[in-house]
Structures are given as structure tokens and as C-alpha cells.
C-alpha positions as CSV (number, residue, x, y, z in Angstrom):
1,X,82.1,-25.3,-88.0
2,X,80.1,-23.9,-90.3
3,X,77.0,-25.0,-89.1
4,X,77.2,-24.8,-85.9
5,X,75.2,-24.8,-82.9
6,X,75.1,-21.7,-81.3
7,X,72.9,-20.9,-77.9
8,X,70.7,-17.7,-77.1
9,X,69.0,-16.8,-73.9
10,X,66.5,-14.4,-73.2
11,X,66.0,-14.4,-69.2
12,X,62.3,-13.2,-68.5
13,X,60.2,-11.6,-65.6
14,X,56.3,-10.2,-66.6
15,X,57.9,-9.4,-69.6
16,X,54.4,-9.6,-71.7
17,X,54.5,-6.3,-73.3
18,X,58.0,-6.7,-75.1
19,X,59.0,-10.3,-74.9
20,X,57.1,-11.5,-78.3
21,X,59.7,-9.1,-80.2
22,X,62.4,-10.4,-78.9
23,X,61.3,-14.6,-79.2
24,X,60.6,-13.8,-83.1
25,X,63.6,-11.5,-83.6
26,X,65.6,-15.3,-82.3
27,X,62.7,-17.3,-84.6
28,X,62.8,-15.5,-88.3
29,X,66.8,-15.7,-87.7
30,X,68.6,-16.1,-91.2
31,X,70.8,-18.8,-89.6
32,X,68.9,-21.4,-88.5
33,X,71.2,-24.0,-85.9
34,X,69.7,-22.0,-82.7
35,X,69.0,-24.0,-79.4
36,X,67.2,-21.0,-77.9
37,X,66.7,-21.0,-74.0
38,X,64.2,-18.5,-71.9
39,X,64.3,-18.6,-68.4
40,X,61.6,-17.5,-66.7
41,X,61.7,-16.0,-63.0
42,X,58.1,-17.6,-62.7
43,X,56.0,-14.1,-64.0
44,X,52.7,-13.3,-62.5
45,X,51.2,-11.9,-65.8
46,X,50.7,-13.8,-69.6
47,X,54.7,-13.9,-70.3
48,X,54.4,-18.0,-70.5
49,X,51.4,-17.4,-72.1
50,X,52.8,-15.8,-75.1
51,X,56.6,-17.9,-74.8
52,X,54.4,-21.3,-75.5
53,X,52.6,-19.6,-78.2
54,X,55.7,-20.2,-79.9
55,X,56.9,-23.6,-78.9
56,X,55.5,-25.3,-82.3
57,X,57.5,-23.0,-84.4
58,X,60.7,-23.6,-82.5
59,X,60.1,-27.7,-81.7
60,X,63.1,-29.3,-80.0
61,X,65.0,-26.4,-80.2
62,X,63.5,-24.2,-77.8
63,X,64.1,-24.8,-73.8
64,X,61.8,-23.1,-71.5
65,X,62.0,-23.1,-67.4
66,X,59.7,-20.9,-65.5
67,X,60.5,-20.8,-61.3
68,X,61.5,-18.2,-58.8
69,X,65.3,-17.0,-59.5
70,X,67.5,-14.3,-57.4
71,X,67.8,-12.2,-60.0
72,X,68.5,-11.5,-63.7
73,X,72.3,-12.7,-63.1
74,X,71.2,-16.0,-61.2
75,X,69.2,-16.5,-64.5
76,X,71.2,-15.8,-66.6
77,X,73.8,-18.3,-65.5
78,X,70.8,-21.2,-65.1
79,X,70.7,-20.8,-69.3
80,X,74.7,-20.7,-69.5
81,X,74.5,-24.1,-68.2
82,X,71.8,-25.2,-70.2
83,X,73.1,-24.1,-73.0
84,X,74.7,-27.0,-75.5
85,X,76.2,-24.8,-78.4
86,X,79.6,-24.0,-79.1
87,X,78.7,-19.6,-78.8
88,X,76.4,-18.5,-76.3
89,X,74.6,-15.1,-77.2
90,X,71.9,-13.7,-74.3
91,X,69.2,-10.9,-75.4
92,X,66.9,-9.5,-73.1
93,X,63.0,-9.3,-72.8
94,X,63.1,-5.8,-74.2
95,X,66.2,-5.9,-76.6
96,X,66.0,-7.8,-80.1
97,X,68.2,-9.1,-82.9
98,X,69.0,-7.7,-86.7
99,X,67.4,-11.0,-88.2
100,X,70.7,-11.8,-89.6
101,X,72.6,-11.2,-86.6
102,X,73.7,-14.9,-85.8
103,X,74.9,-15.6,-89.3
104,X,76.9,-12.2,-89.0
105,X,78.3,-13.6,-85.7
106,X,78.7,-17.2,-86.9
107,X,80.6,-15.9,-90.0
108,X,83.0,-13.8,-88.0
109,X,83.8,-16.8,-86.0
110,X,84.7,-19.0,-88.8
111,X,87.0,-16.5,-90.4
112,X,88.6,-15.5,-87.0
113,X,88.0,-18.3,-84.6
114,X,91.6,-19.1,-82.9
115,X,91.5,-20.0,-79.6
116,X,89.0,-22.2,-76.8
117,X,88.3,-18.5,-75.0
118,X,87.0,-15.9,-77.4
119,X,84.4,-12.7,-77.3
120,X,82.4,-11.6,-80.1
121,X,80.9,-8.1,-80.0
122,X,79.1,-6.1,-82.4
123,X,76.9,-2.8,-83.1
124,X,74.1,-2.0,-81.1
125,X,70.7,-0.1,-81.9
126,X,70.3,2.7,-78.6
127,X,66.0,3.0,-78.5
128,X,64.7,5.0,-76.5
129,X,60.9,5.7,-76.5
130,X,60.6,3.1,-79.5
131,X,62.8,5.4,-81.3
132,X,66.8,4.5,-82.9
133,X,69.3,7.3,-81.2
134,X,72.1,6.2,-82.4
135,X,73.8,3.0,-83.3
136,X,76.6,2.7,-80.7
137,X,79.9,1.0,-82.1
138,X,82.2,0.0,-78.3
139,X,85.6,-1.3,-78.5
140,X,87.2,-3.7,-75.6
141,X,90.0,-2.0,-75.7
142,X,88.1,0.9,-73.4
143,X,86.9,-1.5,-71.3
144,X,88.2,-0.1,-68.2
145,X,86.2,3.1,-68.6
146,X,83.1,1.7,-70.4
147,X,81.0,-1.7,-71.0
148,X,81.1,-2.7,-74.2
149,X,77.2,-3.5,-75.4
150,X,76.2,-6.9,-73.8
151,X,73.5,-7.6,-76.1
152,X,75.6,-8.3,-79.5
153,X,78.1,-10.2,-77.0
154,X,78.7,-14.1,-78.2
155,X,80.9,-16.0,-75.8
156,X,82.2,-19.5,-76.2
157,X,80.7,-22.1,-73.7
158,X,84.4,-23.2,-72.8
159,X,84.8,-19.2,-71.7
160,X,82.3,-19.9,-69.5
161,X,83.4,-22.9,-68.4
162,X,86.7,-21.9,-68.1
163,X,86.7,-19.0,-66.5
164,X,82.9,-19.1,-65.1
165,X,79.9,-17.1,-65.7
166,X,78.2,-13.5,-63.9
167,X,79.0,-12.6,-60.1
168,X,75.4,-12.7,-58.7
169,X,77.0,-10.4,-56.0
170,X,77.1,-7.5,-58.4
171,X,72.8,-7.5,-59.0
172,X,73.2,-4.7,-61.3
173,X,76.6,-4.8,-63.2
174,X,77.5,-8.7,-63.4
175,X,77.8,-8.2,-67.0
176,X,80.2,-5.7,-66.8
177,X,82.1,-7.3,-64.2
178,X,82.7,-10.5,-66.0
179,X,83.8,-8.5,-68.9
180,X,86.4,-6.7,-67.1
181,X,87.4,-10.3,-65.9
182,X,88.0,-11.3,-68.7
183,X,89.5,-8.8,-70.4
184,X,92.5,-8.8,-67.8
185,X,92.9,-12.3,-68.4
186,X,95.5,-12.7,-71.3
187,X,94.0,-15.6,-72.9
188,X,90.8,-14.1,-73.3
189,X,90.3,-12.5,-77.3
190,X,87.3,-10.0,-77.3
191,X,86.7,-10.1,-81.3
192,X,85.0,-6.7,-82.8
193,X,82.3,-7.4,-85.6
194,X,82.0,-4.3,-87.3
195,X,78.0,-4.9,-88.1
196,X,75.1,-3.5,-86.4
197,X,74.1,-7.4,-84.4
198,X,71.4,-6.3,-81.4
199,X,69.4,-3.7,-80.2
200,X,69.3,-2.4,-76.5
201,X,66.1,-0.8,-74.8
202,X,67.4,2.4,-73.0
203,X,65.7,3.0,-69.1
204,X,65.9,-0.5,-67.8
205,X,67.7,-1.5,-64.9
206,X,70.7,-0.2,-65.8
207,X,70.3,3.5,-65.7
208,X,68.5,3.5,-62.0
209,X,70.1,4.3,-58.9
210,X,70.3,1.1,-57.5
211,X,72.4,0.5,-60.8
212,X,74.9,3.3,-60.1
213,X,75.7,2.1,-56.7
214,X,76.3,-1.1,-58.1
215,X,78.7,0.4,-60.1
216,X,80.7,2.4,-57.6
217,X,81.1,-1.1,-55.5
218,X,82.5,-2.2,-58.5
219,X,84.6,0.5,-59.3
220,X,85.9,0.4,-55.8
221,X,86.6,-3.6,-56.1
222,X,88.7,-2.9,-59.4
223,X,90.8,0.0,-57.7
224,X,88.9,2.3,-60.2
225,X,87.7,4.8,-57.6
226,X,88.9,5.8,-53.8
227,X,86.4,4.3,-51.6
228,X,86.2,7.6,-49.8
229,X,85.0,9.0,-52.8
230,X,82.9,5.7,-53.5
231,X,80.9,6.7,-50.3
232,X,80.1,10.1,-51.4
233,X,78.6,9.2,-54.9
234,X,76.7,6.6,-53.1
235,X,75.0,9.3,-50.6
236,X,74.6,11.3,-53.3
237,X,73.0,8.1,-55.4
238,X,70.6,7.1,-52.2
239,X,69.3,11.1,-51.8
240,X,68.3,10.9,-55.1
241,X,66.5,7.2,-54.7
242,X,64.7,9.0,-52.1
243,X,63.7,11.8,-53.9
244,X,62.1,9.7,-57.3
245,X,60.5,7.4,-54.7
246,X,59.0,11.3,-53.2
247,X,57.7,11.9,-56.8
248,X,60.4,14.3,-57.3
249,X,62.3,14.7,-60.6
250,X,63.3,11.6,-61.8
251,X,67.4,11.0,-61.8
252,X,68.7,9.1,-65.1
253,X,72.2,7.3,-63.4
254,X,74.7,5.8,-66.2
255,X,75.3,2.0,-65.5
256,X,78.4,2.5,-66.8
């Protein structure tokens, strides 16, 4: 298993200002048995532009599909069953990899690497404003009360397979849903990799509004939160939708 295949998606929509980052932090990769997989939700600005600059350096191991998607989730799960390696790995268009990340993640799984249905998470990078914050180290062992980082997450295609891929009904927190899935299923591992792997772009989707009502739903589903409660975070959440859409001060909301 040393050398084996592993599979990364990066899932795409007029991503041009941050997407070449991300293709050649997956390109100058130390480890170098990557089928790597973009999926395109058809972008109306020069993000295929700059993906096909890069097909020569990748050749046959780079997959690219550019058409109108429902979503980042919907995408995402079009790469899962692309994907041919024996780990799947998906980074964002504004998120990129430590360039020995893979090798990191591929070692860990040699050493470790028990069972059909495993999880490997590492370290992430917090930027904000093109600035490192911190370098945020999760555990799954808190997963009821926080996500671990989904960029440095590696999941076996048989996981997937097994015990299927993100919830497109959950347009904001699919990620975080699927790992709570899992983790309540006993025969999932979740493996920690004590190395800084990825690093995760701060204001994206996942600290809007729409995000936080997302969450409460979820919250709600998983018996997390009373959905009396639920309702009043979500009035609270839509109120201050309303007022950022007014020009009034912006609201940061915590995905998780």
C-alpha cells in the first residue's frame, strides 16, 4: 500500500481569483500517486481557463467536468464517484495543501490502516485576510459539539461506498452531517494525524447566515437542540440576513 492511489477533489464555481493555489498546492505534492478531480459548476468567469492551463502538468491524472450542479454537496459527491483511489481527500477552491500533506496522510495510513471504514484528519491553517490565525488541532471525539476540519479529512472510498457520501438536503453543513453519521456508527475509526495537512479560508459559506440555519435544522434532526428553541435562533438568524442585505453591520454566524 505504499504507493497507493489516493483521490483529491477540489469542487469549483468562478473560483478564478483563488483556484490556481489550490490546483498547484495538489501539483508540487511530495507524493506523487494523485488522480486529482475538479468539478466544475460550469463558472461564467476564466476558472476553466486557468484549470486547463494545468492539464499538461497533470496528464492522465487529472479529471475535469464543467456543467451546472445543485450545489457544492451535489458536486462534491459527482467527484466521490469519480474518484478511483483507495483515500479520498476534497480541498476547496480557496483552501490549499502543506505540499507534503498526502505523504503525511499516506504514511499514517500505512502505519495505522486496520479496517475497510476509516477517517484521517489532521491540522489545519485558520487564514483570514491572507493571514495564519492559528493552526486549529480538532479531535472526533468532540464531534457532537464541533466539526472536526474537513479540509485535512481523507476518507476511504469503501466509507463512502459503504455508508454513502454528503446529504445534499443539508446545503450548508453536509460535511458535518456526514461526519456525525459516521462517527455514531461503531465501525467507523476517525484516525487523528497530529501534522499540520490543509489550510481553510475563513468567511466562506460557512460563517453566513444561511449557514447557521442550516445548522440549527441539523441540530434539531440530531436531538441537539429543542426545536422551540431551533425557531428562535432561526428568527433571530433571518433578522440579521435582512439587515446585511440593508447594508447594516455585517453578522459573522459560526457554521458550527
Amino acid at each position: 500500500m505504499e504507493n497507493m492511489k489516493v483521490s483529491i477533489i477540489t469542487v469549483c464555481y468562478n473560483s478564478e481569483k483563488t483556484i490556481r493555489r489550490t490546483i498547484e498546492s495538489v501539483l508540487y505534492q511530495t507524493y506523487n500517486n494523485i488522480e486529482y478531480i475538479i468539478v466544475d459548476g460550469a463558472s461564467k468567469d476564466g476558472t476553466i481557463n486557468i484549470v486547463n492551463e494545468y492539464k499538461e502538468a497533470f496528464k492522465e491524472r487529472l479529471i475535469v467536468v464543467s456543467e451546472p450542479d445543485d450545489g457544492i454537496y451535489y458536486a462534491m459527491n459527482k467527484g466521490i464517484r469519480l474518484s478511483t483511489g483507495k483515500l479520498i481527500g476534497i480541498i476547496n477552491s480557496d483552501d490549499w495543501y502543506e505540499e507534503d500533506a498526502i505523504e503525511k496522510i499516506v504514511r499514517n495510513y500505512n502505519e495505522r490502516h486496520v479496517s475497510k471504514y476509516e477517517v484521517y484528519y489532521g491540522m489545519t491553517g485558520i487564514i483570514k485576510n491572507g493571514n495564519l490565525l492559528t493552526i486549529s488541532k480538532s479531535s472526533h471525539e468532540k464531534l457532537e459539539e464541533d466539526m472536526i476540519s474537513h479540509p485535512s479529512c481523507f476518507i476511504t472510498k469503501e466509507t463512502y461506498e459503504k455508508y454513502g457520501a454528503y446529504d445534499i438536503r443539508y446545503p450548508c453543513v453536509a460535511d458535518y452531517d456526514l461526519m456525525l453519521r459516521y462517527k455514531r456508527n461503531d465501525t467507523v475509526r476517525f484516525i487523528p494525524v497530529e501534522e499540520h495537512i490543509a489550510n481553510f479560508t475563513v468567511g466562506g459559506m460557512s460563517s453566513t447566515g444561511k449557514a447557521y440555519i442550516d445548522l440549527l435544522k441539523l441540530r434539531v434532526n440530531y436531538g441537539k437542540i429543542a426545536r422551540t428553541e431551533a425557531k428562535k435562533e432561526i428568527i433571530k438568524a433571518k433578522i440579521a440576513i435582512w439587515m446585511e442585505k440593508h447594508g447594516m453591520k455585517p453578522i459573522e454566524f459560526r457554521k458550527r
